[in-house]
NUKEFI-837098 format. One record per residue (C-alpha): x, y, z. Coordinates in steps of 0.2 Angstrom, whole numbers, padded with zeros to 4 digits, always signed. Layout:
N
XYZ...
END
This chain:
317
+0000+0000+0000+0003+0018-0004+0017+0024+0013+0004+0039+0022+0018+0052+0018+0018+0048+0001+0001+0050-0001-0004+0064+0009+0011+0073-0002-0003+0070-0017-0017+0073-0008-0012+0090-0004-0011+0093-0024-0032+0095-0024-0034+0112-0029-0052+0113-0030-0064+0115-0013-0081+0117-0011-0089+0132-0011-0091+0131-0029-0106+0120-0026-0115+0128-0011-0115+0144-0021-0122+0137-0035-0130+0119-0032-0142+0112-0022-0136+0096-0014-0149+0081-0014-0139+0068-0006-0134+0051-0011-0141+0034-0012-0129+0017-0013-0134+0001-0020-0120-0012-0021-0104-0004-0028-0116+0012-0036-0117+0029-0028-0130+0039-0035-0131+0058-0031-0140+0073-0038-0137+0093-0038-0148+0105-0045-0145+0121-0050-0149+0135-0038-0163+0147-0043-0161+0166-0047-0180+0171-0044-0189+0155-0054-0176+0151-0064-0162+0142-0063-0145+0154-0063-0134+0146-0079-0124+0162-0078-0119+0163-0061-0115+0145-0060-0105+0146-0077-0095+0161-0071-0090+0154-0054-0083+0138-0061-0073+0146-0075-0062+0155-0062-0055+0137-0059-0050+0133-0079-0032+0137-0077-0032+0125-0063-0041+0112-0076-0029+0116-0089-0014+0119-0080+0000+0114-0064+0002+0127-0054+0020+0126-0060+0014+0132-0078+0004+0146-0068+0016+0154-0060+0024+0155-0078+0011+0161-0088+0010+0176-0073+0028+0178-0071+0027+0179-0092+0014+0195-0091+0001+0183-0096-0015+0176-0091-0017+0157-0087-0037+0160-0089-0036+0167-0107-0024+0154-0111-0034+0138-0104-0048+0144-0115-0039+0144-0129-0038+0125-0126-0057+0123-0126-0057+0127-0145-0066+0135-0156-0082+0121-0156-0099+0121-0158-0104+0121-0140-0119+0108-0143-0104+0095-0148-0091+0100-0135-0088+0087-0125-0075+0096-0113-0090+0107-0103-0092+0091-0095-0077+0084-0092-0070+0102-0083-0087+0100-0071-0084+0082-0067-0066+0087-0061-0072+0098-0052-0084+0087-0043-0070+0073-0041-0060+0085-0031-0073+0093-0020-0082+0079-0017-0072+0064-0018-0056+0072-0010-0044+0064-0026-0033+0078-0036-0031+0073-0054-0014+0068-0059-0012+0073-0076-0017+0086-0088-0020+0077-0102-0032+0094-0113-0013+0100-0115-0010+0085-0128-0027+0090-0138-0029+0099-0153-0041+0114-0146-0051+0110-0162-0052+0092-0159-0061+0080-0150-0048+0067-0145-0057+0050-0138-0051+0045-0122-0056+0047-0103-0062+0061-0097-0052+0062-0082-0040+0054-0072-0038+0052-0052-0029+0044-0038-0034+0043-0020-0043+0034-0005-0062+0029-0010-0073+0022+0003-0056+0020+0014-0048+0011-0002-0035+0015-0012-0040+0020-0029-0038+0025-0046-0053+0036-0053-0057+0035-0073-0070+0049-0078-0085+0048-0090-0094+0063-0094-0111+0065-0104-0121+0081-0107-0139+0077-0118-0157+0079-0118-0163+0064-0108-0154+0054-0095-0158+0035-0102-0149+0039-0117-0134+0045-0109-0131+0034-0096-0131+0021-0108-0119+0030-0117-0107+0031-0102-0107+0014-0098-0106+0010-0114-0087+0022-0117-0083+0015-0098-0085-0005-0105-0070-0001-0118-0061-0003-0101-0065-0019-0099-0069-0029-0115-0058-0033-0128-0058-0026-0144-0047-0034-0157-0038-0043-0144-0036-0030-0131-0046-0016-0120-0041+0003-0121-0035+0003-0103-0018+0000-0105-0016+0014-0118-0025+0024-0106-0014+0021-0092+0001+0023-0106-0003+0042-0110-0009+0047-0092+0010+0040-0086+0018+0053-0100+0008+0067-0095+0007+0067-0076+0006+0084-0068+0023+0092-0066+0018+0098-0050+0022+0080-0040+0041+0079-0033+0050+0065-0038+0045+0053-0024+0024+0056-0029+0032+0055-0049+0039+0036-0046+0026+0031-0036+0011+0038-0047+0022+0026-0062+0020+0013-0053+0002+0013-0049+0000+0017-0069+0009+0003-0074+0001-0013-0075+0007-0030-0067+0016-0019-0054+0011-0021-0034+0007-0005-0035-0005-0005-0047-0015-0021-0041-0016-0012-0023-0029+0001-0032-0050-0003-0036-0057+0004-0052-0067+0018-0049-0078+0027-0062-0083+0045-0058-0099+0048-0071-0105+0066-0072-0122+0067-0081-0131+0084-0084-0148+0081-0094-0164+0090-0098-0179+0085-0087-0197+0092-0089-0199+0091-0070-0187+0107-0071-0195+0115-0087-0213+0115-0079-0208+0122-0061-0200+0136-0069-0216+0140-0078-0225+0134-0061-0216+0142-0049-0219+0162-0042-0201+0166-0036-0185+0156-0028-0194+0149-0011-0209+0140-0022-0196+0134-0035-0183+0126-0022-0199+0117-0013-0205+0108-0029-0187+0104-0034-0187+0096-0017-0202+0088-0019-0199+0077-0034-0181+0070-0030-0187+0053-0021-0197+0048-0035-0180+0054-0045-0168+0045-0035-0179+0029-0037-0178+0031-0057-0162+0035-0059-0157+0020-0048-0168+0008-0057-0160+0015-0073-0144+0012-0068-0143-0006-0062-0157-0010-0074-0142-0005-0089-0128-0012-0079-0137-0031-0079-0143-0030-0097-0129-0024-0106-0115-0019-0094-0111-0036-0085-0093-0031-0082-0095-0013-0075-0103-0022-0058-0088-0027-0054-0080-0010-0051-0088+0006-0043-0096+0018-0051-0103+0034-0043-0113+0046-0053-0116+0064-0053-0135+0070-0061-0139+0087-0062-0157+0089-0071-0160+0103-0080-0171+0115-0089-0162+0117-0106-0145+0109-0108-0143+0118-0126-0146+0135-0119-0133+0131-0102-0121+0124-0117-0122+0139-0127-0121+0150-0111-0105+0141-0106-0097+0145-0125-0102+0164-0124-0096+0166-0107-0079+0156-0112-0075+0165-0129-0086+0183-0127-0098+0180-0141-0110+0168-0145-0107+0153-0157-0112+0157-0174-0122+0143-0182-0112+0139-0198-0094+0143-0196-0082+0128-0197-0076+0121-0182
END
């Protein structure tokens, strides 16, 4: 197992708290069934309406620490420039409807804060800004449920929640079933290993290999666990908007509907996991669902609060 000074060296590397969610979410707890963690956020109202903007302009004073080590910080500053402007510029110039990186910043968010596991390595700095390069969408190492671990991310942001946790079980099973005589894993684990953060000393550098590598003790000490951020739109949210008078009235019947929402999103879940996923119940997954009234309109909010404009439809990505 991982020596305590060793690991509370890496620990220390969260750089994310937080009090990005109790401004701008509404906990509803968690349920557990078996090795799945279901919980739910919602985003907090401004009057009878949910408040995209604020939520979007909090979390994007965290990008550079997304994008960059704090190493690379410091030297953009001491450069005379700005680590935000530049970490957008590795978002891209894409159609926010088909960016899949919104999600993958918010679930890294919600890995620190809330599972207490700094991500090890800043893999957006190998992308093409105009591309979509297929991988994970985060990597993490820490203690889950008192256990050593290594965290793989799935993100998904879509109209309706069946499709998309389908789809992330779907991209997590490449981790586990062959395809043309191997799984994706070990490439995975190949190109986190050559991009790990440069913020680790040496002693948290070897170490981190070593869990990285497969066959190594290290690396055998660790369970699998899959982080899965999905934001989806939910008519529940669309009618209380349109229902609801002002803040108080909108928060209660937000309230009001999560039982019945945590008993679908369960059933969903292990309903997927024994008819098409068999392999994922053998390692943990815990899921983060925030329901909401207009996923195009939050995407398109994020983009124009990223880059200063709004997308224009027709340009080439």
């Amino acid at each position: 197992m991982i020596p305590d000074t060793i690991y509370n060296k890496i620990i220390k590397r969260i750089r994310v708290d937080d009090s990005w969610i109790k401004k701008n979410l509404v906990e509803h707890g968690v349920s557990t069934a078996s090795k799945v963690k279901i919980r739910i956020y919602s985003i907090a109202f401004s009057g009878n309406q949910e408040e995209y903007l604020g939520f979007i302009g909090t979390i994007l004073g965290k990008i550079s620490d997304y994008v960059f080590s704090q190493k690379e910080i410091k030297k953009i500053k001491k450069e005379g420039g700005s680590p935000d402007i530049n970490a957008a510029s590795f978002f891209g110039d894409i159609d926010p409807q088909k960016d899949g990186k919104y999600g993958e910043f918010i679930l890294f968010l919600f890995v620190e804060a809330v599972l207490k596991c700094p991500m090890i390595a800043h893999k957006i700095q190998t992308y093409n800004p105009n591309d979509q390069v297929k991988g994970s969408d985060g990597l993490f190492f820490g203690k889950y449920d008192g256990q050593q671990a290594l965290l793989i991310g799935e993100a998904k942001m879509g109209l309706d929640n069946s499709t998309y946790i389908n789809n992330a079980l779907t991209s997590l099973d490449r981790f586990y079933i062959s395809h043309g005589g191997g799984s994706t894993l070990d490439h995975e684990l190949l190109v986190t290993r050559s991009n790990i953060s440069t913020d680790f000393s040496k002693d948290e550098l070897d170490y981190l290999y070593e869990v990285l590598s497969p066959g190594s003790q290290e690396y055998k000490n660790n369970v699998k666990v899959h982080p899965i951020l999905i934001i989806y739109n939910d008519t529940n949210l669309n009618r209380i908007e349109t229902e609801s008078k002002n803040k108080a009235e909108a928060e209660q019947k937000v309230k009001g509907i999560m039982p019945g929402l945590f008993e679908e999103l369960t059933k969903k879940v292990k309903t997927k996991i024994a008819e098409n996923h068999t392999e994922l119940s053998k390692v943990y997954l815990d899921f983060f669902f925030i329901p909401t009234s207009d996923v195009t309109r939050l995407r398109g909010e994020f983009y124009r609060k990223l880059h200063g404009a709004a997308y224009k439809e027709g340009k080439t990505d």
